[in-house]
C-alpha atoms as one frame of an Amber mdcrd trajectory, in Angstrom:
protein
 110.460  10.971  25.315 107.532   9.373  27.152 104.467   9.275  25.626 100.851
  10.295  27.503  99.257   6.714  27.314 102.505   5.011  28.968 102.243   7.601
  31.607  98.781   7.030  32.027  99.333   2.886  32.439 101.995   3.785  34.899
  99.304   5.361  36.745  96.340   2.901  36.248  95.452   3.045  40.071  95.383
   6.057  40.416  93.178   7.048  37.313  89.399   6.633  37.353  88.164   8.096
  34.213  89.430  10.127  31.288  87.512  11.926  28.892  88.509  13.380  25.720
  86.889  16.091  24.262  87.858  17.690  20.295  87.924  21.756  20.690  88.989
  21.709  17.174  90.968  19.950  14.449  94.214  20.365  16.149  93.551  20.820
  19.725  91.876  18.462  22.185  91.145  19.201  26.111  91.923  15.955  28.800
  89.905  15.878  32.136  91.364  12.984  34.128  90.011  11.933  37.616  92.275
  10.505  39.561  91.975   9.405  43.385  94.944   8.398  45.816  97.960  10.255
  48.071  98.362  13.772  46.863 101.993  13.018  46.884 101.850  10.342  43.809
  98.548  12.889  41.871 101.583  15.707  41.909 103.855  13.720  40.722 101.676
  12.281  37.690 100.316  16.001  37.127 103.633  17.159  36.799 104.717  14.484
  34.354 101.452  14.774  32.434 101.974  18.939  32.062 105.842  18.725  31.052
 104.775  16.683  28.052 105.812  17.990  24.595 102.444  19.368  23.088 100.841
  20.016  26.559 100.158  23.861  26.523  98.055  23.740  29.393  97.669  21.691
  32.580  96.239  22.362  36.262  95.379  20.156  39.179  92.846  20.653  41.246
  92.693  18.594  44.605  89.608  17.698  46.493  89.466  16.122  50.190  87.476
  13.055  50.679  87.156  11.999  54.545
């Protein structure tokens, strides 16, 4: 099993920021902000949401010209 943090490393270029935020003493929410080829930010989504734990996960995609 892959852990989220070695994930994330894989993906160090394509990260900008994550932020953390406690909902409660057992759950947590993740916003990461990533930039790159929506090709490789599907890929790392995907990864990211089949996680054991993850009970939620969505991308959302923005354009930048």
């Amino acid at each position: 099993r892959t852990h989220l943090g070695e994930i994330q490393r894989a993906y160090r270029e394509e990260i900008l920021s994550v932020q953390r935020f406690m909902l409660n003493d057992q759950h947590s929410m993740e916003v990461i902000s990533l930039i790159g080829i929506s090709s490789r930010l599907t890929e790392l989504s995907e990864k990211l949401i089949a996680e054991k734990g993850i009970q939620h996960g969505k991308l959302t995609m923005s354009r930048v010209d």
